[in-house]
SERO-4910 file (N, C-alpha, C, O; in steps of 0.05 Angstrom, whole numbers):
BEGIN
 pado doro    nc1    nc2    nc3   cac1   cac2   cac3    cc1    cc2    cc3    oc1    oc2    oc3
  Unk    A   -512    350    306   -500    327    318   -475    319    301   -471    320    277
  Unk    A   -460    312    323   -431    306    299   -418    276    316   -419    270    339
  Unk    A   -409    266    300   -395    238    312   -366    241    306   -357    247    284
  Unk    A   -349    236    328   -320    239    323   -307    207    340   -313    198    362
  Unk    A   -288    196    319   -284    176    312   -258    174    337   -243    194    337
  Unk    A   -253    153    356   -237    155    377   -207    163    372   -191    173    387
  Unk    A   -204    158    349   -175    160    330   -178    183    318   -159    188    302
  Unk    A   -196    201    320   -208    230    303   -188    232    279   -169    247    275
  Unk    A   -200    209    262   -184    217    231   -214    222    218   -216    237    198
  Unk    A   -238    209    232   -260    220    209   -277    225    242   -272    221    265
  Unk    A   -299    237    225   -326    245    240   -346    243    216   -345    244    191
  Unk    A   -370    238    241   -400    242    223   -418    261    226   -423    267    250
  Unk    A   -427    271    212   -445    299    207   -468    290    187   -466    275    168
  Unk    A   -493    306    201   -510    305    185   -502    311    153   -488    329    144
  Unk    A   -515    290    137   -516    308    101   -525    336    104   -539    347    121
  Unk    A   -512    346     78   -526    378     73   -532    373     45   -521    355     32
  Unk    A   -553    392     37   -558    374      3   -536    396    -10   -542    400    -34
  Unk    A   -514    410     -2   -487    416    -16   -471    391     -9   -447    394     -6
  Unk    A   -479    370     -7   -450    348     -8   -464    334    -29   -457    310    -33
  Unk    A   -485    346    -45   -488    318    -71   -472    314    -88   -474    293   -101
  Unk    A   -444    340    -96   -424    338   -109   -406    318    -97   -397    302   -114
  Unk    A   -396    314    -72   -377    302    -67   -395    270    -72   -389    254    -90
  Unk    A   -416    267    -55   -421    242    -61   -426    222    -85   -425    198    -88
  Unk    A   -433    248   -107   -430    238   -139   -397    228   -148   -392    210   -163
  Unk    A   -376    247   -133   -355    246   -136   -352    208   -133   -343    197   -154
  Unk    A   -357    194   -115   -355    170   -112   -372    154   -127   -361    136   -140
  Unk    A   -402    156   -128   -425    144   -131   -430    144   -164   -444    127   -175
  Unk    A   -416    164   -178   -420    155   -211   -389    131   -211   -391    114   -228
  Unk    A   -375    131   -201   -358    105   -206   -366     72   -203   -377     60   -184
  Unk    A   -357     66   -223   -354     38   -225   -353     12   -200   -368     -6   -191
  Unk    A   -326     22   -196   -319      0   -173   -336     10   -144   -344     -6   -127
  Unk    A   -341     41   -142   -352     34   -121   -379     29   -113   -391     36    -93
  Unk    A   -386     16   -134   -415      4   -133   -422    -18   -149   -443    -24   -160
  Unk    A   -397    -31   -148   -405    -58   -163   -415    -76   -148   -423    -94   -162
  Unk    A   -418    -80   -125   -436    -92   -109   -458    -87    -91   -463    -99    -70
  Unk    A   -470    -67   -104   -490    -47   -101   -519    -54   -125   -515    -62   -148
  Unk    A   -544    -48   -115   -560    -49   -137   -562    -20   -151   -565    -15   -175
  Unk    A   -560     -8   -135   -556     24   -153   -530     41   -161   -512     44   -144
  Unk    A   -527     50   -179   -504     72   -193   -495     42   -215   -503     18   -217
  Unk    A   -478     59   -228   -460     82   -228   -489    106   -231   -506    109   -249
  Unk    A   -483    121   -205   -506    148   -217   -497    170   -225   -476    180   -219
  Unk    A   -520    183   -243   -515    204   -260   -517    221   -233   -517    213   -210
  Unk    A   -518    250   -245   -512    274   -220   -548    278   -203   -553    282   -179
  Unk    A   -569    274   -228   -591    270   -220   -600    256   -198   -615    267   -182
  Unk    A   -593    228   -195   -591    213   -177   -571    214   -158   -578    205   -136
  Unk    A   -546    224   -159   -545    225   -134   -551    254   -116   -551    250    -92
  Unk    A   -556    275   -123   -576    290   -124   -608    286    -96   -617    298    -76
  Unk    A   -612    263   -112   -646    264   -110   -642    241    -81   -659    236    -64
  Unk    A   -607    226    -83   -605    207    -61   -598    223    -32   -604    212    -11
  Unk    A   -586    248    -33   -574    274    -15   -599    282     -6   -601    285     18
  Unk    A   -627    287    -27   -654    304    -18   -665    281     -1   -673    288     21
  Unk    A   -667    253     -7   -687    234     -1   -670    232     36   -683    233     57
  Unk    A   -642    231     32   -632    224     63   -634    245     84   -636    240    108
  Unk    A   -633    280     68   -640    292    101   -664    292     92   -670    316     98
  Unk    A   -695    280     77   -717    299     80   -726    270    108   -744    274    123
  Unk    A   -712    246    110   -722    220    126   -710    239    160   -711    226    181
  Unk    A   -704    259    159   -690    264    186   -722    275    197   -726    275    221
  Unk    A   -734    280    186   -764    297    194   -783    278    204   -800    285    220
  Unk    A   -783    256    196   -794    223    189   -805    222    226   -792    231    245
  Unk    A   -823    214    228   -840    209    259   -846    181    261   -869    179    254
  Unk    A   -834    152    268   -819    161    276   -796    156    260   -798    140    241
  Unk    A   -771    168    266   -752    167    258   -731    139    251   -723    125    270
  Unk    A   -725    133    226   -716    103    223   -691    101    205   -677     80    203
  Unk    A   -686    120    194   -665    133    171   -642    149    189   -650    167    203
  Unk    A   -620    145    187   -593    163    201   -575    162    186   -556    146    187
  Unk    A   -580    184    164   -561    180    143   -527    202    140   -531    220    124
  Unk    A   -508    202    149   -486    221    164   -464    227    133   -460    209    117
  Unk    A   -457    244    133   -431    245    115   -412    237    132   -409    236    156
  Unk    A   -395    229    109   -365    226    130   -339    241    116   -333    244     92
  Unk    A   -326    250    137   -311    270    132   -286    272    147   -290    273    172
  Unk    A   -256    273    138   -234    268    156   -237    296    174   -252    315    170
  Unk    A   -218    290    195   -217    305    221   -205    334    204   -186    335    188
  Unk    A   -219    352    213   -203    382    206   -220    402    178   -223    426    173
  Unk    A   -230    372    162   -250    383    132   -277    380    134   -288    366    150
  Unk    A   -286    392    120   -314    388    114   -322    374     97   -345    366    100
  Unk    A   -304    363     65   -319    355     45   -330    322     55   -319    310     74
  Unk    A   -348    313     42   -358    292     47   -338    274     31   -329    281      9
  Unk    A   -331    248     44   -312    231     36   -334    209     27   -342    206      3
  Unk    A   -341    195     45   -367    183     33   -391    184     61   -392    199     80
  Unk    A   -404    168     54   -431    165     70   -429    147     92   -410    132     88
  Unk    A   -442    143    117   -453    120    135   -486    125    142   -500    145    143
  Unk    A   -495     95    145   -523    102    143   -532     89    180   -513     80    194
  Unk    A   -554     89    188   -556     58    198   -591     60    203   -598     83    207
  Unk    A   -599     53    204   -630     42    194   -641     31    213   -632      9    218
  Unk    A   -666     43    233   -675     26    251   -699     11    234   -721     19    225
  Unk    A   -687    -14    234   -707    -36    220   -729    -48    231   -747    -60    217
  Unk    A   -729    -45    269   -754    -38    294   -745    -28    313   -722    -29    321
  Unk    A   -763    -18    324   -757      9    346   -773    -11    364   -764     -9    387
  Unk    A   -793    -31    363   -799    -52    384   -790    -74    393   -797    -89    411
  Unk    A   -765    -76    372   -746    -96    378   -720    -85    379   -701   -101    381
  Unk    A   -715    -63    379   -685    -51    383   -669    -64    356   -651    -79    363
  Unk    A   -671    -62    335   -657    -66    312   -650    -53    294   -669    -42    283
  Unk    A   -625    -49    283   -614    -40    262   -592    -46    240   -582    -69    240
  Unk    A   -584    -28    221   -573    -37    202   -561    -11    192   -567     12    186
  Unk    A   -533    -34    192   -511      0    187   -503     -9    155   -510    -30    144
  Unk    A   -485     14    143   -490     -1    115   -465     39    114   -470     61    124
  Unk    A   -444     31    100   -428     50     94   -417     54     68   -419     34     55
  Unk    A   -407     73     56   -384     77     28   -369    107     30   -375    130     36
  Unk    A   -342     91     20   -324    116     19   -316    119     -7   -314    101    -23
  Unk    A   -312    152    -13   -288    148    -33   -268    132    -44   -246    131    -32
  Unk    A   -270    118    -66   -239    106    -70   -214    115    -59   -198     99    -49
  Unk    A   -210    136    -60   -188    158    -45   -169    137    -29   -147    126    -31
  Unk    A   -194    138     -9   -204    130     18   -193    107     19   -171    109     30
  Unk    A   -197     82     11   -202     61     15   -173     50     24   -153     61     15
  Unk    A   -172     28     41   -147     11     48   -136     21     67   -116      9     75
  Unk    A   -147     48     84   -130     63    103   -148     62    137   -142     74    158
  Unk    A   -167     45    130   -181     38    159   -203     58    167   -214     57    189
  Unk    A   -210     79    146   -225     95    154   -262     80    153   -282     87    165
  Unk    A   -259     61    135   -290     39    135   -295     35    160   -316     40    171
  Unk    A   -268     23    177   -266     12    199   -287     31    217   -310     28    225
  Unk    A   -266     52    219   -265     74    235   -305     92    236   -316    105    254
  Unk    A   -313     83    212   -342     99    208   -353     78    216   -371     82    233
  Unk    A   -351     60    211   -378     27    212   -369     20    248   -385      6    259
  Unk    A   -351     28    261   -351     31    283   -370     55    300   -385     49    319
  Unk    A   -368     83    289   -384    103    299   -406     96    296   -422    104    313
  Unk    A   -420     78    273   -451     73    271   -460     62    291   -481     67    301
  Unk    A   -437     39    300   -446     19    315   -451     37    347   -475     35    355
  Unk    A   -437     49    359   -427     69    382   -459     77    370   -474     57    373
  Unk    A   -469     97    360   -492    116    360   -516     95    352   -538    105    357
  Unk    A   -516     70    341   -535     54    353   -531     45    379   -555     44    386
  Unk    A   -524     41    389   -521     24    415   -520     50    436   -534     48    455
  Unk    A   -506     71    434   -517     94    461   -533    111    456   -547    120    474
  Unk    A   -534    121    431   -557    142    430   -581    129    425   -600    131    441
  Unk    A   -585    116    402   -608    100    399   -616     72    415   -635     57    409
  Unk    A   -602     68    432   -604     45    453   -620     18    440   -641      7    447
  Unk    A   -602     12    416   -610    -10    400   -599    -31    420   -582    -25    436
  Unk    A   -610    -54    416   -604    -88    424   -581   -102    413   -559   -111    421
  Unk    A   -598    -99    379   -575   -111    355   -578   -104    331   -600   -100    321
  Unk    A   -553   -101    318   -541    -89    293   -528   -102    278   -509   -114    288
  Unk    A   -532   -106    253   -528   -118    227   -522   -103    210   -529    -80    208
  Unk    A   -502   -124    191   -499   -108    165   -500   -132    141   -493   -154    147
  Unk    A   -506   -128    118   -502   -144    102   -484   -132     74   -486   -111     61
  Unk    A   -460   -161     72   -446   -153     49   -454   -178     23   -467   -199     26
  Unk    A   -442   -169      1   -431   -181    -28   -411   -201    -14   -393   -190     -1
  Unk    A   -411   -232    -12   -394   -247     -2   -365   -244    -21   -345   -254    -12
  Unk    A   -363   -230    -45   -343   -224    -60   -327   -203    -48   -303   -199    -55
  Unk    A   -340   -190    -28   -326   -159    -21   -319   -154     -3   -330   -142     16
  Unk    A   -279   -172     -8   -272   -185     13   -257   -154     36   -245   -160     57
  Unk    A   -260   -133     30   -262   -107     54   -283   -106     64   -286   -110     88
  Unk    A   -299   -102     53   -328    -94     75   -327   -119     92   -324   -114    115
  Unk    A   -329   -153     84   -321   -172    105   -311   -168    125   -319   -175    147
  Unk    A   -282   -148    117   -259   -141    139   -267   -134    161   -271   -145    183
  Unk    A   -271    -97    148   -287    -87    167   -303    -97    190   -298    -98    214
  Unk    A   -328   -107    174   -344   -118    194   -338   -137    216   -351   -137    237
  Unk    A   -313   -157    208   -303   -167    237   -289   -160    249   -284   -171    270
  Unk    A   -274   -129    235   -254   -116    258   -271    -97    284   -266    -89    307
  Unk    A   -295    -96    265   -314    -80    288   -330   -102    309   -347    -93    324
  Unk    A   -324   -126    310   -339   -146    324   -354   -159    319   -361   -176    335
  Unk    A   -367   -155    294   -400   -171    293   -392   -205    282   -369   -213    282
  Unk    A   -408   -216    277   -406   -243    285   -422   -246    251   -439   -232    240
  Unk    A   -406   -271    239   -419   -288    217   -443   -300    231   -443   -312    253
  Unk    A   -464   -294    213   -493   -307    213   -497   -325    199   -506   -345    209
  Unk    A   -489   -324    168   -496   -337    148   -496   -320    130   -497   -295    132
  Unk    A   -495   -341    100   -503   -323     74   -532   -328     72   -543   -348     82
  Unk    A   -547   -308     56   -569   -302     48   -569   -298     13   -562   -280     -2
  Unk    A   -583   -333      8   -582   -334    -25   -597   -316    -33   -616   -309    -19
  Unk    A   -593   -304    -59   -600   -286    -86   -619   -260    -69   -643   -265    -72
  Unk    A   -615   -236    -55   -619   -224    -40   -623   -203    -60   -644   -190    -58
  Unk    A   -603   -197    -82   -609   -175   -104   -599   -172   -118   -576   -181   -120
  Unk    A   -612   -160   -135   -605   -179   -167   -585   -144   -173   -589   -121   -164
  Unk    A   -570   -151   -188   -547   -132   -186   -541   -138   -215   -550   -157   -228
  Unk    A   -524   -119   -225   -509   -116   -251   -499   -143   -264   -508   -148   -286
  Unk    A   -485   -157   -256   -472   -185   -260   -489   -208   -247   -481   -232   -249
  Unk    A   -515   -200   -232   -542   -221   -241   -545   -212   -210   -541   -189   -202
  Unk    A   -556   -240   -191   -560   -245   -173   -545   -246   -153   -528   -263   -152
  Unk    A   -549   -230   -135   -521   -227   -109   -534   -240    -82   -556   -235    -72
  Unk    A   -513   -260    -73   -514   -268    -49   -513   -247    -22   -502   -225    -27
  Unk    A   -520   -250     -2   -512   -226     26   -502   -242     47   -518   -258     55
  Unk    A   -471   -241     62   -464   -252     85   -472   -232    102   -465   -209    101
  Unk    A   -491   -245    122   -506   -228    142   -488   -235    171   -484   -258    180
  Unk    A   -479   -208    182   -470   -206    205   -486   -188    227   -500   -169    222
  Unk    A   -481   -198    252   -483   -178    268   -461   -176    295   -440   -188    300
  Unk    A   -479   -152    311   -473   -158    338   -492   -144    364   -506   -124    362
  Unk    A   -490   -156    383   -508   -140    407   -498   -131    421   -475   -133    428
  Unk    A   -524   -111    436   -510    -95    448   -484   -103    473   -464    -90    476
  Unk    A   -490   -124    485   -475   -129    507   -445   -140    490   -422   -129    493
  Unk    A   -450   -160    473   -419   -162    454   -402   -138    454   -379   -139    461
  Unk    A   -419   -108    443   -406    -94    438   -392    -82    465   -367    -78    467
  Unk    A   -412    -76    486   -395    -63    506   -371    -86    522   -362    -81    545
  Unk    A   -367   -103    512   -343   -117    514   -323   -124    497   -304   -138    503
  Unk    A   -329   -110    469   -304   -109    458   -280    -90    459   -259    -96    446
***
């Protein structure tokens, strides 16, 4: 299965556990996980994070959709998109992305946290989709309202993170929102 982005600067592809190099490439840095509870990770962990995401593809039923992302034309993994069915009896999910620093500032977040939303809502015929950010992390914010979802609210002390306790502004959107944006 592959996801190609309407603007085909990126697509999504299953992980292969040969992209744990590229995703270490991002995931032992600093900034891109300072509003993260996990990393900076060693090569071990991210490693063991590449084994844990394709071994959930086998998973009955299935609740984990974890994709590399990768610009149009390459293969290396740039960074990750996930999205999480949180109930399959309520049609719900949760998309949740990271790119390379490289990456960043050039709309490609946009461009992937959009495809999540597209392959929840037609392939997995979800209802509604959420994401939650670091109210500090004023891109992923972006993103998420350039793709449509709607402020919910913040969600106090949600996880306790490097620099203590992190708040979560919870967004979404449904399905019908989406096929009208």
């Amino acid at each position: 299965m592959q996801l190609l982005s309407d603007r085909s600067r990126v697509f999504l592809r299953p992980l292969v556990f040969d992209d744990w190099p590229d995703v270490h490439a991002y995931a032992s840095r600093p900034e891109v996980c300072r509003f993260q509870v996990w990393g900076p990770n060693t090569p071990e962990q991210s490693r063991a994070f590449v084994e844990l995401a394709i071994a959930s593809a086998s998973e009955e039923p299935r609740t984990r959709y974890a994709f590399a992302v990768a610009l149009a034309g390459a293969h290396r993994a740039i960074g990750v998109g996930e999205l999480h069915v949180r109930s399959h009896a309520f049609r719900s999910g949760e998309i949740s992305y990271v790119l390379h620093p490289d990456c960043w500032g050039r709309g490609l977040g946009t461009e992937v946290a959009g495809l999540l939303l597209r392959f929840g809502f037609e392939d997995l015929r979800l209802h509604r989709i959420y994401a939650t950010c670091d109210p500090r992390n004023a891109a992923s914010i972006r993103v998420l309202q350039k793709i449509g979802m709607v402020y919910e609210g913040c969600m106090r002390h949600t996880l306790l993170i490097r620099d203590g306790w992190r708040d979560s502004d919870l967004y979404s959107i449904l399905d019908h929102e989406w096929k009208t944006s």
